[in-house]
ZAFI-747207 format. One record per residue (C-alpha): x negated, y negated, z; residue in one letter. Coordinates in steps of 0.02 Angstrom, whole numbers, padded with zeros to 5 digits, always signed. Layout:
REM ZAFI-747207
XYZA;...
END
This chain:
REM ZAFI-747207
+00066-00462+00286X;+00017-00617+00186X;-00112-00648+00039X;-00285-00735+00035X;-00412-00797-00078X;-00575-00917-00085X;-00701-00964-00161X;-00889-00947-00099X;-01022-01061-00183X;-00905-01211-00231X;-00769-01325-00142X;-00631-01346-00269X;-00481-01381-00174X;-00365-01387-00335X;-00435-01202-00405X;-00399-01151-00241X;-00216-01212-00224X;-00191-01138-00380X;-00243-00967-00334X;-00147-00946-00182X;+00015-01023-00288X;-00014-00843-00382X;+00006-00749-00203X;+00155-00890-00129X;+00283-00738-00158X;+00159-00638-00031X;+00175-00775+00096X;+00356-00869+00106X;+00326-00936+00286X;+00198-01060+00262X;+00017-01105+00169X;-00174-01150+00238X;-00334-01177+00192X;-00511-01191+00283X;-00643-01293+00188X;-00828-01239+00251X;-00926-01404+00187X;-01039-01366+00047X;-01010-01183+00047X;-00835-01130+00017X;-00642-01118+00036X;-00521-00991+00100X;-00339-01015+00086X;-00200-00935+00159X;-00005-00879+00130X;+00088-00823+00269X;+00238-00700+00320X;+00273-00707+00478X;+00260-00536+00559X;+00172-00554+00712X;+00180-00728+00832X;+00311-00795+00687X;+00290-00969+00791X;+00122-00978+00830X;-00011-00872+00703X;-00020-00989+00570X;-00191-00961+00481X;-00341-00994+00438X;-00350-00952+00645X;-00522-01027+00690X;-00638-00994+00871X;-00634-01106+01035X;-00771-01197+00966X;-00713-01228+00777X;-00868-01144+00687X;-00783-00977+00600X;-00630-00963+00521X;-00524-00804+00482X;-00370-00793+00344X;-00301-00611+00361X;-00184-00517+00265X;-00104-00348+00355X;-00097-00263+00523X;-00226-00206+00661X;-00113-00075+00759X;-00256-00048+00899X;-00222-00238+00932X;-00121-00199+01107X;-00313-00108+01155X;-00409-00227+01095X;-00341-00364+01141X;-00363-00358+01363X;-00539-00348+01348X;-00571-00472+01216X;-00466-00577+01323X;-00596-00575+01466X;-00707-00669+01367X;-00623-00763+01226X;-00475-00903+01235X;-00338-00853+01115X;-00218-00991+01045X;-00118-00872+00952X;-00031-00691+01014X;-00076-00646+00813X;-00184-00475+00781X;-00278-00551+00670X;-00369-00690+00808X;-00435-00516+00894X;-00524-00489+00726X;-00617-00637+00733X;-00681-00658+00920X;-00726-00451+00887X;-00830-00537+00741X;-00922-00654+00847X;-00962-00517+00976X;-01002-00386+00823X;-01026-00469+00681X;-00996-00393+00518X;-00982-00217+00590X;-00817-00285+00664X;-00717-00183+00527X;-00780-00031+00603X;-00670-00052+00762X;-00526-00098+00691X;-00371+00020+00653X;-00224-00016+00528X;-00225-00109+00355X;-00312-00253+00323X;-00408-00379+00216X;-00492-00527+00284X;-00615-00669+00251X;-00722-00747+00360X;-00789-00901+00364X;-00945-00938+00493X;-01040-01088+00435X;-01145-01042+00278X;-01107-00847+00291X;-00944-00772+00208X;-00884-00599+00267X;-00757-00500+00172X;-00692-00323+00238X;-00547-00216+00176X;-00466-00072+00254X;-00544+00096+00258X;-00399+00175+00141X;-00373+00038+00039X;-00200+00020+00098X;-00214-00188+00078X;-00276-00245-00075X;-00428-00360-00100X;-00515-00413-00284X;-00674-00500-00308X;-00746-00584-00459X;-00893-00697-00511X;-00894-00850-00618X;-01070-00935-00670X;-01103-01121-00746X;-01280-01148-00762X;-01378-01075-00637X;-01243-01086-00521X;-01123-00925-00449X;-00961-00940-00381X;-00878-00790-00277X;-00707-00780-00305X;-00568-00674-00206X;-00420-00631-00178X;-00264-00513-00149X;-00188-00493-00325X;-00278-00491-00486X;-00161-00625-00549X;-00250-00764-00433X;-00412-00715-00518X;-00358-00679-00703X;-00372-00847-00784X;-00545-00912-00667X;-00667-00774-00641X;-00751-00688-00789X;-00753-00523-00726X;-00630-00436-00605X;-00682-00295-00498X;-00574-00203-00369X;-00651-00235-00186X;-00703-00042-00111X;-00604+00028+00013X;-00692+00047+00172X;-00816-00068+00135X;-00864-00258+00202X;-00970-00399+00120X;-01083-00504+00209X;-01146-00641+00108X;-01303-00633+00188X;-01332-00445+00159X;-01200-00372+00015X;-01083-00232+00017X;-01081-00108+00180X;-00992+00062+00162X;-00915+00085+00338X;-00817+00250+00318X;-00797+00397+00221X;-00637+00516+00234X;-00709+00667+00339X;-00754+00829+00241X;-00756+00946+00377X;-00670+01131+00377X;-00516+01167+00435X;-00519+01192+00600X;-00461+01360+00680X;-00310+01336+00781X;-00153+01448+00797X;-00019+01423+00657X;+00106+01350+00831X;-00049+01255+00888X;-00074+01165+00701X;+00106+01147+00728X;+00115+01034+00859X;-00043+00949+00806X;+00050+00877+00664X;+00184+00829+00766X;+00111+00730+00895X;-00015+00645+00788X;+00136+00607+00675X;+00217+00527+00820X;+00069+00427+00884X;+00037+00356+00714X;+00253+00284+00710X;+00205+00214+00853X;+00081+00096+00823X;+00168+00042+00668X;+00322-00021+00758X;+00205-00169+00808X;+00302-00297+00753X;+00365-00479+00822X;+00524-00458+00694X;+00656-00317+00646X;+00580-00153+00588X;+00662-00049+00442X;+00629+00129+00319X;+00629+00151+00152X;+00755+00326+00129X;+00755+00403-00034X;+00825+00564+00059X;+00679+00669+00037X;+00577+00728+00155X;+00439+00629+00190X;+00539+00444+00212X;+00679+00549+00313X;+00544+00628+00424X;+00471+00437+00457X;+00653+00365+00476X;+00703+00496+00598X;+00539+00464+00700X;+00590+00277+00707X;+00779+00280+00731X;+00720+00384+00910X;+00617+00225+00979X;+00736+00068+00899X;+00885+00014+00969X;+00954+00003+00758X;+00877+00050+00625X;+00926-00029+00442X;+00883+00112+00311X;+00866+00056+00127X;+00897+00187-00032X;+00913+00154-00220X;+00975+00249-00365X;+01095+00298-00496X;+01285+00323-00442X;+01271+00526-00391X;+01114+00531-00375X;+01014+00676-00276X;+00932+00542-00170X;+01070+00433-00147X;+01181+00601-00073X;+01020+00670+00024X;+01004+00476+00105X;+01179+00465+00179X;+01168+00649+00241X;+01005+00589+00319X;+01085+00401+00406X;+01250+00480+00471X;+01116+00620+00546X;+01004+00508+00617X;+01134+00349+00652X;+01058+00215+00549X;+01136+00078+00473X;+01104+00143+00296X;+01125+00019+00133X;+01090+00066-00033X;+01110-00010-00207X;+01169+00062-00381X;+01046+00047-00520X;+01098+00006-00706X;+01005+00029-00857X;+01049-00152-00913X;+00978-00219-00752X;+00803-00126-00767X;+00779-00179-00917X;+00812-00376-00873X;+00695-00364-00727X;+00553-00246-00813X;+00451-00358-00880X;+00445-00448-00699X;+00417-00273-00617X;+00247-00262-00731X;+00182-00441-00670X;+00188-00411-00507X;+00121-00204-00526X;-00034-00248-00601X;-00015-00084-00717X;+00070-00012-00865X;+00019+00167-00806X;+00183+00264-00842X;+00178+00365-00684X;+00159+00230-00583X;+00300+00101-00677X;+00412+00237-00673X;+00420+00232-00463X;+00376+00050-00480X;+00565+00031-00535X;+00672+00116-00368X;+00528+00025-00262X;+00549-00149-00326X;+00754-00123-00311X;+00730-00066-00130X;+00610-00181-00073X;+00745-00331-00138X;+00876-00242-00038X;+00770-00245+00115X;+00719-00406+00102X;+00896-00473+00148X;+00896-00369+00331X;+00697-00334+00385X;+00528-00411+00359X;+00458-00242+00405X;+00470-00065+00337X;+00395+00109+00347X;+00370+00219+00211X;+00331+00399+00174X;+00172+00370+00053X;+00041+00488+00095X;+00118+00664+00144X;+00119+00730-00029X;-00090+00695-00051X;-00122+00766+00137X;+00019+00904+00123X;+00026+00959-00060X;+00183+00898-00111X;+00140+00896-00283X;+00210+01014-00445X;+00028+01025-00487X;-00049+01075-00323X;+00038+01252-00345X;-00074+01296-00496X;-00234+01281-00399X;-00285+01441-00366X;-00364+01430-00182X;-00352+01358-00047X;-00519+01300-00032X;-00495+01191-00178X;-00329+01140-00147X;-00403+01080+00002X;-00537+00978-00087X;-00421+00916-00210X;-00303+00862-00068X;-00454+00753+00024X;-00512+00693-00155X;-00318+00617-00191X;-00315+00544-00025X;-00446+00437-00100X;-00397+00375-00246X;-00221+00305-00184X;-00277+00125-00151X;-00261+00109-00346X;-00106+00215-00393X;+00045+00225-00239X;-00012+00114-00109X;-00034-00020-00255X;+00119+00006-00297X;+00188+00002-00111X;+00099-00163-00086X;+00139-00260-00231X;+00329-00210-00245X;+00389-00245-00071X;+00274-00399-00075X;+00358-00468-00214X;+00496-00479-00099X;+00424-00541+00052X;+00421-00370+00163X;+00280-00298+00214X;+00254-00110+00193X;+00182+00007+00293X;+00122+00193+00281X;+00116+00286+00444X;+00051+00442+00371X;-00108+00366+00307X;-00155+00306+00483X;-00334+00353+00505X;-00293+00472+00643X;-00186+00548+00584X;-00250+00595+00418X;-00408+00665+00524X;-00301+00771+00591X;-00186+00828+00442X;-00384+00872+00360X;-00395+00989+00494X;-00258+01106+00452X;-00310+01255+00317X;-00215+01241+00160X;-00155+01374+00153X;-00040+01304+00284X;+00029+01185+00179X;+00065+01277+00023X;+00168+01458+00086X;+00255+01573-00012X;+00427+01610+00044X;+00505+01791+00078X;+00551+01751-00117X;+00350+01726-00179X;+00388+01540-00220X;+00278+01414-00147X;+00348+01293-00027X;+00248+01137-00013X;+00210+01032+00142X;+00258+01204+00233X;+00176+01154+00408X;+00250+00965+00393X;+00447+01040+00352X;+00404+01170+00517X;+00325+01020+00619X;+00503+00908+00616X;+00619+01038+00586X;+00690+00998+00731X;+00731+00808+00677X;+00835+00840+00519X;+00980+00946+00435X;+00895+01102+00379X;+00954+01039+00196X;+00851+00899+00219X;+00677+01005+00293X;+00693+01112+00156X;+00756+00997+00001X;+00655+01047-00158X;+00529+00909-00185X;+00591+00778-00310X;+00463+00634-00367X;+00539+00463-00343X;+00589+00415-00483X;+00666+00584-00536X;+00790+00587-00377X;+00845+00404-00398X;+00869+00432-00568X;+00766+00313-00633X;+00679+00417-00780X;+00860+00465-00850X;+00904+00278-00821X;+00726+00226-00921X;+00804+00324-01083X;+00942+00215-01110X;+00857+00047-01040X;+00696+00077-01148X;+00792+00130-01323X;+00809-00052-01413X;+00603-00062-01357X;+00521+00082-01432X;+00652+00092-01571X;+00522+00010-01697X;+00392+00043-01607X;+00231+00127-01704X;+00145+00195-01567X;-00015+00272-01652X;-00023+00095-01752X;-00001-00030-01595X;-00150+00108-01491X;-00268+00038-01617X;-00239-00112-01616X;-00236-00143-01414X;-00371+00000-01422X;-00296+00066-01285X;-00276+00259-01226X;-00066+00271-01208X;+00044+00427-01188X;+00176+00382-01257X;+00300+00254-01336X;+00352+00214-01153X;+00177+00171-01113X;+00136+00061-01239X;+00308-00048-01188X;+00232-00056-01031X;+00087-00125-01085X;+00136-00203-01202X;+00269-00305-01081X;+00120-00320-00961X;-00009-00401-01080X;+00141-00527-01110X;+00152-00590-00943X;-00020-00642-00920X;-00127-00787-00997X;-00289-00704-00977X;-00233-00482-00975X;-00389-00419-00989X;-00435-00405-00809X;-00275-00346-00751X;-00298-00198-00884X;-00473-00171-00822X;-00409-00141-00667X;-00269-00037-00712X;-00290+00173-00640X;-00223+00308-00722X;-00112+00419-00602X;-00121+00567-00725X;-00332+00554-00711X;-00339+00558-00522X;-00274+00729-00516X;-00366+00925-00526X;-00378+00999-00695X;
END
């Protein structure tokens, strides 16, 4: 995990430094940059994740002519790597040289073999080739500044590093690479096939395995490995997956004293024999570190803040044992985990709906995920949005996924609670979903932190003057705090997704 950014039709060495000063808190372990004469830059932080000693970047080929700078993981590395070997020299044991000699074998297609998150630059004499995951799991931004007749490409992994330079922001697609020689490439769509028809015990297992495959690969990792538990079920589900292939486990949880997630999380460690830390949140302490928690979002979208919050505590906390740690982001889009997924009224378009959110999360929870536990130096990963595995999951009928107990109530992420029962207390399978920052705590907490903020706040007078769509009084703190910490706002609130818009009406 790391950040990048460049620039493509100019050499300025001091814009560049600049940028990647935005992105240092991305990359503690060290700093790079590549200069292609005439043509560009591409500059580098680094944590150290895999080869801590050795994988410095840029990484460049045996003969010096292409450069890569990387930010993220390549989990089919292990398969990759004995038959690149055959033909290549590799000076580093780092996943991300394997992209690079598979670029000079495939060229820009090289994104297409690769599984796990990722954003990269490449630099191969007077060509430039950009690439980003096919979820959108790492981030990547683009923008273009002109003087004269002249364009300059800009890029890079935050927003911030672009703000104040480019004149015009845009996020880079998921699933998608740039040549500079040929534009932008769609190289994957999320399947849109029917569910297949399997036995109800045969979906079962299919979830299981594909569940277990995808933990898997993302223990790769040259340092400790830990989870995010908030006691619910998708982090326990992931925890209790890991804890069975580690020797120790660290498990991280965050709330308010008495919380439901603090209880459900120590239920869940003593089950699964963790070593479990957690911290206590405080209204006066959100509030102190809110404004900071905005900078480094990249969004005043209330939704999103309001998990921003428990995220950026944890991440701190597990910053001071692991470099590494899984999370449970994903389960609710593939397995209808969602309050509003039980008023759709078939299954046919809950499935839909379910494919559609999958979608949209490189700009609403996996932002978050990446830009909260980056702030703190760990790098966050998401086994149930492995590629695989959310083939697979799109294969199950929805109907599967949203049952009615012997009651009539509809129990969400039925198959997924069925597929680990076996790994958990059965309090734990079948907790009552509770959104993130409801079982920390956190909105109750917001009340008290956010009253001297919105006490004189006009919110229907400060909407027209930021002319700016905002639900509420909380809202327009947030963006208000947000436009604050920025020279130049505008393109981070270009930028900014709406949680409440990516959803069926």
């Amino acid at each position: 995990m790391c950040g990048i950014a460049g620039l493509w039709g100019e050499v300025n060495t001091p814009l560049l430094q600049q940028m990647i000063d935005k992105l240092a808190h991305r990359g503690p372990d060290g700093a790079g940059l590549h200069v292609a004469e005439a043509q560009g830059i591409l500059g580098h932080r680094r944590l150290a994740i895999m080869d801590p000693a050795g994988g410095a970047q840029p990484i460049y080929n045996e003969e010096q002519s292409a450069a890569i700078v990387a930010n993220g993981e390549i989990y089919n590395f292990p398969h990759l790597l004995p038959d690149l070997a055959r033909r290549h020299h590799f000076s580093t044991t780092s996943d991300s040289e394997a992209i690079l000699h598979l670029f000079e074998e495939q060229g820009a297609k090289v994104a297409e073999r690769l599984q796990g998150m990722f954003a990269f630059a490449i630099a191969d004499g007077t060509r430039l080739i950009l690439a980003r995951d096919p979820i959108g799991i790492k981030p990547l931004y683009y923008g273009i500044r002109r003087v004269g007749k002249a364009e300059t490409l800009y890029f890079a992994s935050e927003i911030k590093a672009l703000a104040d330079w480019a004149e015009t922001v845009h996020e880079f697609p998921p699933g998608t690479y740039y040549d500079s020689q040929h534009g932008f490439t769609r190289y994957y769509e999320l399947p849109d096939e029917a569910p297949a028809e399997c036995s109800v015990n045969e979906h079962i297992q299919a979830v299981r395995q594909a569940l277990e495959r995808a933990v898997t690969t993302h223990l790769m990792s040259d340092v400790p490995v830990g989870a995010f538990l908030s006691g619910g079920l998708d982090s326990s589900v992931i925890a209790a997956l890991v804890r069975r292939q580690v020797r120790e486990l660290h498990t991280f949880a965050v709330g308010v004293a008495g919380s439901s997630d603090l209880l459900a999380a120590q239920q869940v460690a003593a089950h699964i024999g963790s070593i479990h830390h957690e911290y206590l949140l405080t209204p006066q302490e959100v509030a102190t570190h809110l404004p900071e928690i905005l900078y480094y979002l990249e969004s005043f979208d209330q939704d999103l803040v309001r998990s921003a919050i428990p995220c950026y505590f944890c991440a701190r906390l597990a910053s001071e044992h692991v470099k590494v740690i899984l999370t449970g982001e994903g389960a609710d889009e593939l397995f209808a985990g969602y309050t509003y997924h039980k008023t759709i009224p078939d299954p046919a378009t809950l499935h839909k709906e379910l494919r559609r959110t999958v979608t949209t999360l490189h700009n609403i929870n996996l932002q978050r995920v990446d830009r909260l536990t980056m702030r703190h130096g760990v790098e966050g990963r998401v086994p149930f949005l492995d590629t695989d595995f959310i083939h697979q999951a799109l294969t199950i009928p929805a109907a599967l996924k949203l049952v009615r107990d012997r009651h009539g109530q509809p129990v969400e992420k039925w198959i997924l609670r069925k597929a680990c029962e076996d790994l958990l207390p059965p309090s734990i399978v079948w907790r009552k979903k509770e959104q993130f920052d409801e079982g920390s705590g956190t909105v109750d907490l917001l009340g008290a932190a956010l009253r001297p903020l919105v006490a004189d706040l006009d919110l229907a007078a400060y909407q027209a003057h930021v002319q700016e769509d905002l639900r509420s009084p909380e809202e327009a703190v947030y963006h208000q705090l947000l436009v604050d910490g920025y020279r130049r706002p505008q393109p981070v609130l270009a930028n900014t997704a709406r949680w409440g818009a990516n959803r069926y009406q």
